[in-house]
ZAFI-679904 format. One line per field, with one value per residue: x negated, y, z of N, C-alpha, C in turn; residue in one letter; chain. Coordinates in steps of 0.1 Angstrom, whole numbers, plus 5000, padded with zeros to 4 digits. Layout:
<pts>
n.c1	[X/...];
n.c2	[Y/...];
n.c3	[Z/...];
ca.c1	[X/...];
ca.c2	[Y/...];
ca.c3	[Z/...];
c.c1	[X/...];
c.c2	[Y/...];
c.c3	[Z/...];
residuo	[A/...];
cadena	[A/...];
</pts>
This chain:
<pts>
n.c1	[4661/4647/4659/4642/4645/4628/4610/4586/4563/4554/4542/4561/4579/4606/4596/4589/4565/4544/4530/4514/4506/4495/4504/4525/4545/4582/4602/4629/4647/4648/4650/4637/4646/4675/4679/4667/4687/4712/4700/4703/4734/4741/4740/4710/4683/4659/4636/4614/4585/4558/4532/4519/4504/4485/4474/4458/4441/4430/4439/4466/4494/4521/4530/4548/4577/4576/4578/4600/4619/4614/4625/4652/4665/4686/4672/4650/4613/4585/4552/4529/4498/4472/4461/4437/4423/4422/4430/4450/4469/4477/4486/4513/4525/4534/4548/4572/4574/4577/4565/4528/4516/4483/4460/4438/4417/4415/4397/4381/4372/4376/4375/4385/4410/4415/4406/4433/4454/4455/4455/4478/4503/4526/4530/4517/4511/4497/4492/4486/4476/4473/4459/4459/4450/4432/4423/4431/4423/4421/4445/4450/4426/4406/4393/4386/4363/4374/4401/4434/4442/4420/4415/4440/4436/4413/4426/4444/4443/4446/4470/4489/4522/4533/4527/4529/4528/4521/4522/4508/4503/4534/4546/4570/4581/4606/4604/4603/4599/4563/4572/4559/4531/4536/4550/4530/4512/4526/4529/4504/4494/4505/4513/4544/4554/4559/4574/4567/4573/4582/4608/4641/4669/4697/4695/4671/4664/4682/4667/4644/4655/4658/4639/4622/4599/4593/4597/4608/4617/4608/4626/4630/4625/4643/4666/4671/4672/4694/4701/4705/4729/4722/4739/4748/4723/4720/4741/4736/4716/4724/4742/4729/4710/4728/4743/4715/4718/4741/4733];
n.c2	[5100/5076/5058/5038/5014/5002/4977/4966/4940/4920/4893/4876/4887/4916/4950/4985/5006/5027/5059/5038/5021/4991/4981/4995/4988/4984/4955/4947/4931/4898/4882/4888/4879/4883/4910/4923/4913/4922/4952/4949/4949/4972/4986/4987/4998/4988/4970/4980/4966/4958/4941/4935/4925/4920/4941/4949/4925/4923/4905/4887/4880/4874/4860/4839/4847/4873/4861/4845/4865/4872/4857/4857/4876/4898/4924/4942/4939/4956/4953/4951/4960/4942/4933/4928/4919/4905/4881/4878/4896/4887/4864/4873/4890/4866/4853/4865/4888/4924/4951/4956/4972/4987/4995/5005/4993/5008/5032/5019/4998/5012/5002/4974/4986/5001/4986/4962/4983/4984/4956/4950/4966/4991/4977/4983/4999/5029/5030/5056/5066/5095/5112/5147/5158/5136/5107/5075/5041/5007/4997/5019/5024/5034/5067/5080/5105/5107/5134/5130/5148/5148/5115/5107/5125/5108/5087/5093/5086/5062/5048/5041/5032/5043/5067/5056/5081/5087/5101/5100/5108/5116/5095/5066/5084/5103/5129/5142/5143/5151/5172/5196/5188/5166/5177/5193/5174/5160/5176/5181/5160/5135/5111/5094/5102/5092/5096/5095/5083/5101/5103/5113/5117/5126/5149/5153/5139/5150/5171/5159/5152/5174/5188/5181/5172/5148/5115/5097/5084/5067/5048/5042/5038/5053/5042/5019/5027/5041/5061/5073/5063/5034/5036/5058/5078/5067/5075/5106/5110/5105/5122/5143/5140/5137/5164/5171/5169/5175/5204];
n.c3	[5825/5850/5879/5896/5919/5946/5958/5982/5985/6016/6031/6018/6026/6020/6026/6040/6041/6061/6047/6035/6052/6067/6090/6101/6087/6078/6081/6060/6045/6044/6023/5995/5965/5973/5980/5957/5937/5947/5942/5911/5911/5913/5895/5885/5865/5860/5881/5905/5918/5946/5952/5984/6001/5982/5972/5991/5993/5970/5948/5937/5957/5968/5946/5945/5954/5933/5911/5919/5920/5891/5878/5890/5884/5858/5842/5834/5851/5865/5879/5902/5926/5933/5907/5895/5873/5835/5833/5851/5846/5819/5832/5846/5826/5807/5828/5828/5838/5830/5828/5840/5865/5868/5894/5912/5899/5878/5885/5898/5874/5846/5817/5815/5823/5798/5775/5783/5779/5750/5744/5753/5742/5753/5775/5800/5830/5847/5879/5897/5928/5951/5973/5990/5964/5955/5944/5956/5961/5963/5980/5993/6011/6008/5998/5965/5946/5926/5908/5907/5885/5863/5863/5847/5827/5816/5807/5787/5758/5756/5756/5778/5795/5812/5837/5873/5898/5932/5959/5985/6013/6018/6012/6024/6045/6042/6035/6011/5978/5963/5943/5929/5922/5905/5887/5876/5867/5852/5830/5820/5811/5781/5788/5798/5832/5862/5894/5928/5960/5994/5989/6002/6000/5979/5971/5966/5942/5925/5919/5906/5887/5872/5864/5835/5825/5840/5839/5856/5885/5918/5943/5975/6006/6014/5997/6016/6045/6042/6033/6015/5984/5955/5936/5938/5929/5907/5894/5894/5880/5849/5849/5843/5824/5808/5807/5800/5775/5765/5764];
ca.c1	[4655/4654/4661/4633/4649/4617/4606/4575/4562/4548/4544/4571/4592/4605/4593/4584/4552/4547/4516/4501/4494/4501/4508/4535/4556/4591/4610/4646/4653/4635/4651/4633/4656/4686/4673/4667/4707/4717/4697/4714/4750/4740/4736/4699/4680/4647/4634/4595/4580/4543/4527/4510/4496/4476/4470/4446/4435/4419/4440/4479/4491/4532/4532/4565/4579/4580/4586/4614/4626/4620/4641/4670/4676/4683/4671/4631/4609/4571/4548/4518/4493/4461/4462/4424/4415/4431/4440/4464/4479/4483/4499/4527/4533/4537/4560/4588/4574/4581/4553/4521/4509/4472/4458/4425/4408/4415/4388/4367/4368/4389/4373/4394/4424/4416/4411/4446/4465/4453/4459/4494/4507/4534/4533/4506/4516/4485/4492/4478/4480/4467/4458/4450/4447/4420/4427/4425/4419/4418/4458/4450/4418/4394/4394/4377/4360/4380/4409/4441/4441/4407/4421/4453/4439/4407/4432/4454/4444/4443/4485/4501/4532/4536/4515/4532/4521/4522/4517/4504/4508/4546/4553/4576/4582/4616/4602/4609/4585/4558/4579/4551/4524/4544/4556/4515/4508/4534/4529/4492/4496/4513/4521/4551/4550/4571/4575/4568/4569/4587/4625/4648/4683/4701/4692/4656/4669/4689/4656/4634/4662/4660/4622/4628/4586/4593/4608/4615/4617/4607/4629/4623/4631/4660/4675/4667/4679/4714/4701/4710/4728/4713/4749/4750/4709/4721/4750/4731/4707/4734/4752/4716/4712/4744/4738/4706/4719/4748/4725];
ca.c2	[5097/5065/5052/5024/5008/4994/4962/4959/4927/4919/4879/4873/4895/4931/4957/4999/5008/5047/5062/5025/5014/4976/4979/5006/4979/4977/4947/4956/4920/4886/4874/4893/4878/4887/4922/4925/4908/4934/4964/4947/4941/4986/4989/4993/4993/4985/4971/4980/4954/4960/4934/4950/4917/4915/4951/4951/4913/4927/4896/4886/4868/4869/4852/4828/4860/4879/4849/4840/4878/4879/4841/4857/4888/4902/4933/4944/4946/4960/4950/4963/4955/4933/4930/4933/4913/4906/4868/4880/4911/4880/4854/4879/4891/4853/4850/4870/4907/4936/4957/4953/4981/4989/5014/5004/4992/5025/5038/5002/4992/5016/5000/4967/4991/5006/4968/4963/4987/4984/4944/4948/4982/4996/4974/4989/5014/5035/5036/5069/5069/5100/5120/5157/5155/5127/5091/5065/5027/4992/4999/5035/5022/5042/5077/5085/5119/5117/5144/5125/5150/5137/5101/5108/5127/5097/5072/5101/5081/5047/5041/5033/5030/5057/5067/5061/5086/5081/5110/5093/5113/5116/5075/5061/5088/5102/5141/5148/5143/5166/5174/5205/5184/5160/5185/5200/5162/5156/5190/5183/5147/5132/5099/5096/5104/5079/5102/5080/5087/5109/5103/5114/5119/5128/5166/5151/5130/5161/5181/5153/5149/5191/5185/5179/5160/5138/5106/5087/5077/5052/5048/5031/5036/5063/5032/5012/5039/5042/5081/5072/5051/5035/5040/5079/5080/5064/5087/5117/5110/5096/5131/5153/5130/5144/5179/5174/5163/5189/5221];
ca.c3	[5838/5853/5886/5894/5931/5950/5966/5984/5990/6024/6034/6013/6031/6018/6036/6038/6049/6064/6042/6029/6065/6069/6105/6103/6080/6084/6073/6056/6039/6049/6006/5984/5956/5975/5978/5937/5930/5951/5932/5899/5908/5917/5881/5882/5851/5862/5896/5909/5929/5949/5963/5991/6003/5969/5968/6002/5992/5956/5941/5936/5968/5969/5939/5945/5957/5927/5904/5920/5915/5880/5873/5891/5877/5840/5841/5835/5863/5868/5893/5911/5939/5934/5896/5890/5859/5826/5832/5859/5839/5815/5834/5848/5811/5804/5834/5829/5838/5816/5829/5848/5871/5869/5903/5918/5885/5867/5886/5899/5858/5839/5805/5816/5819/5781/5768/5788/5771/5735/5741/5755/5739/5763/5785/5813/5837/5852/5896/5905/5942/5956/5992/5988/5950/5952/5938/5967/5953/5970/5989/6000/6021/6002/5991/5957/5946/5915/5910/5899/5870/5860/5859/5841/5816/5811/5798/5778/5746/5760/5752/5788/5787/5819/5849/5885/5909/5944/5969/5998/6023/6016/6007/6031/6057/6041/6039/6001/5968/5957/5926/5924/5918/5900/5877/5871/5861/5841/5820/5817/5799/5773/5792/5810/5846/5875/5902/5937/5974/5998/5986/6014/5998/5964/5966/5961/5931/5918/5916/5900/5875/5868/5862/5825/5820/5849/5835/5863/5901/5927/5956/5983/6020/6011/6001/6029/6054/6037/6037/5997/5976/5943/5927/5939/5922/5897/5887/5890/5869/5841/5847/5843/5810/5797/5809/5788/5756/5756/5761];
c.c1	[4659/4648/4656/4631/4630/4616/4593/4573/4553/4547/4555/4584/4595/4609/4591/4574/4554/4530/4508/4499/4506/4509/4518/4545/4575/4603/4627/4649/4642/4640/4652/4648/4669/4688/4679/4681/4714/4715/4707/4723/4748/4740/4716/4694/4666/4646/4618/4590/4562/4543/4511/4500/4483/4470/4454/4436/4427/4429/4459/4484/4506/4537/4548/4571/4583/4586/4599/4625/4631/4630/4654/4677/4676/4683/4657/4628/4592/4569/4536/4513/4484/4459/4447/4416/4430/4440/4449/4470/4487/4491/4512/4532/4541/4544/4573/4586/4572/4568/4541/4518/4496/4466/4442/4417/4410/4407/4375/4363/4380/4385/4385/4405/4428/4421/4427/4457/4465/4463/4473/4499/4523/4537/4522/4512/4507/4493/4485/4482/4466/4470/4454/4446/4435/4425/4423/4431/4422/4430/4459/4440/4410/4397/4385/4370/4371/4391/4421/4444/4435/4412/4430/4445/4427/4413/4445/4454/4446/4458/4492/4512/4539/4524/4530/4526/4528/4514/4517/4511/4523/4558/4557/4584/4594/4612/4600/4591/4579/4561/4566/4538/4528/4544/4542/4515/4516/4533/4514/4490/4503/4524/4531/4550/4564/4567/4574/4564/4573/4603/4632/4664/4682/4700/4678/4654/4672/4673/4646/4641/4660/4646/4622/4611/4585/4601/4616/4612/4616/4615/4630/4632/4641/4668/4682/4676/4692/4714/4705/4720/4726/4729/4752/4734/4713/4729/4745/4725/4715/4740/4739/4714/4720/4743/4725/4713/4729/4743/4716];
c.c2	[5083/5060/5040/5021/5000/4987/4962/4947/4921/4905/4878/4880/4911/4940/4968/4998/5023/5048/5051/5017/5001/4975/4988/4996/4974/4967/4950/4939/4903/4880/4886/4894/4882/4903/4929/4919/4922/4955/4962/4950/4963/4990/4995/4987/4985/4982/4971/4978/4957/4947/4938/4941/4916/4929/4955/4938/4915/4916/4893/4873/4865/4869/4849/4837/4864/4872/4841/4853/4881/4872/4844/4870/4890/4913/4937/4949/4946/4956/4953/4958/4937/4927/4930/4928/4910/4891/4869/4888/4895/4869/4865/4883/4876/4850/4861/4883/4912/4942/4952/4970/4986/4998/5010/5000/5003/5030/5026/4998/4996/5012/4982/4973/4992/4998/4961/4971/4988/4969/4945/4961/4982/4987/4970/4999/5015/5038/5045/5070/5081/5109/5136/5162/5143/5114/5081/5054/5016/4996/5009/5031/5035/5054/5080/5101/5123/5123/5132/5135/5147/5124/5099/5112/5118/5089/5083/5093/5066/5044/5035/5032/5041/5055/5065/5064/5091/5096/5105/5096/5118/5100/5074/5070/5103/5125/5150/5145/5155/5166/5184/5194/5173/5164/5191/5185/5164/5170/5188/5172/5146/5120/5099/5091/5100/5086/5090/5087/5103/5109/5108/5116/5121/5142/5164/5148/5139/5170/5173/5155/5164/5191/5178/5169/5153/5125/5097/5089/5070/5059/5036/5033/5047/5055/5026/5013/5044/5056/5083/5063/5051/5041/5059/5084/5080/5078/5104/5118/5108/5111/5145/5150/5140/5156/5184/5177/5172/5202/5216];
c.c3	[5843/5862/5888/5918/5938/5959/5967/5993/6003/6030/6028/6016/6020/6025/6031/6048/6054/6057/6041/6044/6071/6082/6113/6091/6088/6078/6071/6052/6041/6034/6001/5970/5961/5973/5962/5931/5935/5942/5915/5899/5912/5901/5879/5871/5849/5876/5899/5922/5929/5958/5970/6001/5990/5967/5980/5999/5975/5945/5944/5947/5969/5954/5937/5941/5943/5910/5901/5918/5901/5875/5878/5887/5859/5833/5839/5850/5860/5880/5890/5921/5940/5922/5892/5877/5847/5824/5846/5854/5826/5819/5842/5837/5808/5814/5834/5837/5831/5817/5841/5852/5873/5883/5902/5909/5876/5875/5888/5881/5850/5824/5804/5812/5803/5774/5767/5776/5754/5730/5742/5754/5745/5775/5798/5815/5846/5867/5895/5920/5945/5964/5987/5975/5946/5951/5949/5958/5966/5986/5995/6005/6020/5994/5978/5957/5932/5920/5900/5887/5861/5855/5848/5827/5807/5806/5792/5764/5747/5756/5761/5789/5799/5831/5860/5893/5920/5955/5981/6012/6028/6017/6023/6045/6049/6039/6024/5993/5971/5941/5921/5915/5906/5887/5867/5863/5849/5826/5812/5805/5792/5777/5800/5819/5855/5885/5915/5949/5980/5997/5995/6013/5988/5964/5958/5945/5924/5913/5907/5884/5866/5865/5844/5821/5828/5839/5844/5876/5904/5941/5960/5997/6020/6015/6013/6039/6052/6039/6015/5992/5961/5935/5928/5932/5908/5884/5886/5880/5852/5838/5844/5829/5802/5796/5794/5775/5754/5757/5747];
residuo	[X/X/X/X/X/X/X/X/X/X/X/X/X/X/X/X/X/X/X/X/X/X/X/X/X/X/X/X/X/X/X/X/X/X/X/X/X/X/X/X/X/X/X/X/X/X/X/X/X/X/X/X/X/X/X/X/X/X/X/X/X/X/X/X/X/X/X/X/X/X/X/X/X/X/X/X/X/X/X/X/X/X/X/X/X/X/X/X/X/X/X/X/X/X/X/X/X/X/X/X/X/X/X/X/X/X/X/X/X/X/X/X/X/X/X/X/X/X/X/X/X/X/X/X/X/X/X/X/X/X/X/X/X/X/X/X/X/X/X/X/X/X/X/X/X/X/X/X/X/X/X/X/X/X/X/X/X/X/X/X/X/X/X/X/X/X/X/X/X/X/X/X/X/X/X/X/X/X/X/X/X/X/X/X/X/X/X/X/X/X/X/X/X/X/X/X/X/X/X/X/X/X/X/X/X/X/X/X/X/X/X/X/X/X/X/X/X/X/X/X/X/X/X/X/X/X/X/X/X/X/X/X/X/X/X/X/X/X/X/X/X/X/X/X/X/X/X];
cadena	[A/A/A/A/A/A/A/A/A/A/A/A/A/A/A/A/A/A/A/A/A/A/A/A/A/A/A/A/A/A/A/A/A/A/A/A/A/A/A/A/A/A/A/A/A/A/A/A/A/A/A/A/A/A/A/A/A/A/A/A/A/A/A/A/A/A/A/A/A/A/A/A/A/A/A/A/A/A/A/A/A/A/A/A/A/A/A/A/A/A/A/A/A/A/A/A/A/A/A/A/A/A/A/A/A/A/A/A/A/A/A/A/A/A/A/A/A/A/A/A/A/A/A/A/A/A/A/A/A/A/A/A/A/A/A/A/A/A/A/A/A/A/A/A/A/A/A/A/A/A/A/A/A/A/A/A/A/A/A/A/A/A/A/A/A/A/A/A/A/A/A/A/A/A/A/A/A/A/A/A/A/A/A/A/A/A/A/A/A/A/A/A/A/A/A/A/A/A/A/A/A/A/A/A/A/A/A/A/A/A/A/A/A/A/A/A/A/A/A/A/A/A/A/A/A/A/A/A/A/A/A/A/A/A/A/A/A/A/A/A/A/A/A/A/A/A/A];
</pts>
């Protein structure tokens, strides 16, 4: 299981939103990079960065921002939010990010995404963000008809390297994952499934970890809120790990 600390990127700042909505943003860190040294020096393994300016703008807009994230840490990090074509998926490969995030073109042009993951094998990860079981696109604006099982299981052969899915109506407002649904996903595919949204403490953590086809978590405003810490995340998961491997 593995502990993936989050940074979203708002004017350069990093910020939590409540349920996607720009104007419920609350700033935690005005240095990004200071932020992501800080997740490091936590022992984190990975750090996942949205830019949420790029995610409502169709196109990648805090730039510098995540640039200057990846040059100062030495740990992988994914990013997410306004990725829409393949010469931006390739200049962030070519700068110093591990993974690219795909959401709103997995249903606008999921034959880009296919292309995507064949070109750069493991390193696409499918955003699922969805309301009610239905796939919303272009930063939550827009609700689809598709069913995020539908989506998930359209790119089952495609080779992503995991899906993160994102229960909307739970992101940022501290009131605990939908492990249920979570758990349906993750059973139904083969790809591994990035649990996201709702975090609220390390009971939550403890339960994702007991979830044996989950691979991973995003936290976010837990952090933030000092209702967590990444080194008390971390150790659970490290001590669930071990649990595993001696049964």
């Amino acid at each position: 299981m593995i502990i993936y600390p989050a940074i979203d990127l708002k004017d350069g700042k990093c910020v939590r939103l409540e349920q996607g909505d720009m104007s419920r943003a609350t700033i935690f860190n005005t240095s990004p990079v200071k932020q992501a040294r800080e997740f490091e020096r936590s022992g984190a393994e990975w750090i996942h960065i949205v830019d949420l300016n790029g995610a409502f703008a169709g196109r990648s807009v805090n730039t510098d921002a995540v640039t200057a994230i990846v040059d100062a840490v030495n740990i992988p990090v994914q990013v997410g939010g306004g990725i829409r074509d393949e010469s931006m998926i390739e200049f962030w490969l070519n700068h110093g990010v591990s993974r690219v995030i795909l959401g709103t073109v997995t249903v606008k042009n999921p034959s880009l995404v296919k292309r995507a993951c064949s070109r750069w094998s493991n390193r696409i990860v499918l955003g699922i963000d969805a309301i009610d079981g239905r796939v919303a696109v272009e930063g939550w604006a827009e609700v689809s008809n598709i069913t995020l099982e539908e989506l998930a299981e359209d790119f089952e052969a495609a080779g992503a390297a995991a899906i993160v899915y994102t229960d909307i109506s739970r992101d940022g407002l501290l009131k605990g994952p939908n492990i249920e649904s979570t758990m349906k996903l993750a059973k139904r595919v083969a790809t591994p499934i990035i649990a996201s949204g709702g975090i609220s403490g390390i009971e939550d953590i403890r339960r994702i970890c007991a979830s044996p086809p989950i691979s991973g978590v995003i936290v976010g405003r837990a952090l933030y809120d000092r209702k967590i810490t990444l080194e008390a995340a971390l150790k659970v998961a490290s001590q669930e790990a071990d649990g595993a491997q001696l049964a």
